[in-house]
C-alpha positions as CSV (number, residue, x, y, z in Angstrom):
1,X,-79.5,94.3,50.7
2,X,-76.2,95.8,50.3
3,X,-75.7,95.9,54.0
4,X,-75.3,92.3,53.9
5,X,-73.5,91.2,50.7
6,X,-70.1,90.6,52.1
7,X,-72.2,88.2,54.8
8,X,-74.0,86.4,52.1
9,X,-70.7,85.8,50.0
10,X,-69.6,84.1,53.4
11,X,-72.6,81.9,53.6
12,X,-72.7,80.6,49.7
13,X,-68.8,79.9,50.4
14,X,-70.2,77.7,53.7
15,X,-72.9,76.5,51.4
16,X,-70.5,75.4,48.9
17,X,-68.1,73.9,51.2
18,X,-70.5,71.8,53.3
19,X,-71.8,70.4,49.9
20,X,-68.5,69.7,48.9
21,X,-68.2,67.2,52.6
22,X,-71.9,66.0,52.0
23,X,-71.1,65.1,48.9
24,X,-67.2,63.2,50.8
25,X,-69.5,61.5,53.1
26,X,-72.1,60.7,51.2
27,X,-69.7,58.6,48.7
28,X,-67.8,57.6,52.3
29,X,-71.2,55.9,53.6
30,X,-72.1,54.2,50.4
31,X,-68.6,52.3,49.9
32,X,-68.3,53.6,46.7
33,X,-64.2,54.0,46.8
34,X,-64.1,50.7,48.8
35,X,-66.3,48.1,48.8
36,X,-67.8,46.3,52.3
37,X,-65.2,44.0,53.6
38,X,-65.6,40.2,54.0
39,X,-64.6,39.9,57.5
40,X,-67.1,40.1,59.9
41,X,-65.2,42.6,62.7
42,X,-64.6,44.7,59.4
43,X,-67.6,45.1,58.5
44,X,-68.2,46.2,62.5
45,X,-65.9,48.9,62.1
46,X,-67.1,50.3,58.8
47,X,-71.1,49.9,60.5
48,X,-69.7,52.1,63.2
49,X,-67.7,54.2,60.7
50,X,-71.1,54.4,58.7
51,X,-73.2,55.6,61.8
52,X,-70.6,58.3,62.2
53,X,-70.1,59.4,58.7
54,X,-74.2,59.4,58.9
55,X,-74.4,61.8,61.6
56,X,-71.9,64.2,60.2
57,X,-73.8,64.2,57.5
58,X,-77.2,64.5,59.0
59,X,-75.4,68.2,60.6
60,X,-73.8,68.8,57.6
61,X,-77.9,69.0,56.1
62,X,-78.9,71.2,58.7
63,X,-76.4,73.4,58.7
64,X,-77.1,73.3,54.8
65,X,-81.0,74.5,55.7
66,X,-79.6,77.2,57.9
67,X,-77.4,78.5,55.6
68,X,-80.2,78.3,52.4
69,X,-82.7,80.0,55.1
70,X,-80.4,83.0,55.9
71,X,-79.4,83.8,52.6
72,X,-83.3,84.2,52.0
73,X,-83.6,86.0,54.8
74,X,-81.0,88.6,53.5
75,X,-82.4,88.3,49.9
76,X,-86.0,89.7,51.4
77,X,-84.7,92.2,53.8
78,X,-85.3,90.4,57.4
79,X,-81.5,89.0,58.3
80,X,-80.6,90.2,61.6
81,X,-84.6,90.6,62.5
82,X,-85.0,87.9,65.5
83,X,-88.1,85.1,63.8
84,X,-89.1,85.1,67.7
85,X,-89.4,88.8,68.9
86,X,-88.6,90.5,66.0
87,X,-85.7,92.7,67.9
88,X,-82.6,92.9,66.2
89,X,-80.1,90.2,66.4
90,X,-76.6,92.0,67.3
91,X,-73.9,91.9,65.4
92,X,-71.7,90.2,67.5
93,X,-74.0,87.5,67.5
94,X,-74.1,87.5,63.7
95,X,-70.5,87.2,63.5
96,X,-70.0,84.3,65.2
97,X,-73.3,82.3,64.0
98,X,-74.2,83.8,60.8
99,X,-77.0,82.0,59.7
100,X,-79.0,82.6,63.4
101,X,-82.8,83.0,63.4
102,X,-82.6,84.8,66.7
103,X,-81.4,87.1,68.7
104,X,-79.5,85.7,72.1
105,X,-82.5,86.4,74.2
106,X,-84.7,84.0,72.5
107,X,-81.7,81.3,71.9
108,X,-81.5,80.8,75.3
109,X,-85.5,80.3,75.9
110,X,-86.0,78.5,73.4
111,X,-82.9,75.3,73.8
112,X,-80.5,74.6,71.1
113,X,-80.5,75.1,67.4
114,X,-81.1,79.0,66.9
């Protein structure tokens, strides 16, 4: 959909830099610049340095899925079509998150994550 080409150059340059810091943390969690140290409150730190390299990314996946789902979505026609009600998401809304599912109305219903 031409309509939406600019916005899905936008989301492959997303896509290509969050696999770029997957890819950071990733090498980050498995030590594979540094290896584990030998000293017991080292290794604490780099645990706790793991959990939060882990977390980071564990969003950085999702945000991956989100992306990889929108881009579909503009590749069969239905980006900007709410998933939930089928209204149109606006534009303003687009802007800000482009890979959301859902228009603002069903965001808020329905929690976090659209």
């Amino acid at each position: 959909m031409k309509e939406y080409d600019e916005v899905k150059r936008t989301l492959v340059a997303m896509l290509e830099e969050l696999n770029l810091r997957l890819d950071r943390i990733t090498n980050n969690v498995r030590h594979a610049d540094t290896p584990i140290e030998k000293d017991f409150e080292e290794q604490a730190t780099q645990n706790a340095n793991d959990e939060v390299m882990d977390y980071l990314g564990n969003s950085a996946r999702t945000e991956i899925d989100l992306i990889k789902q929108a881009v579909a979505r503009i590749d069969n026609g239905r980006y900007g079509i709410c998933e939930v009600c089928d209204e149109p998401i606006s534009k303003e809304r687009l802007a800000a998150l482009p890979y959301s599912n859902s228009c603002i109305k069903c965001a808020s219903q329905a929690g976090p994550k659209r």
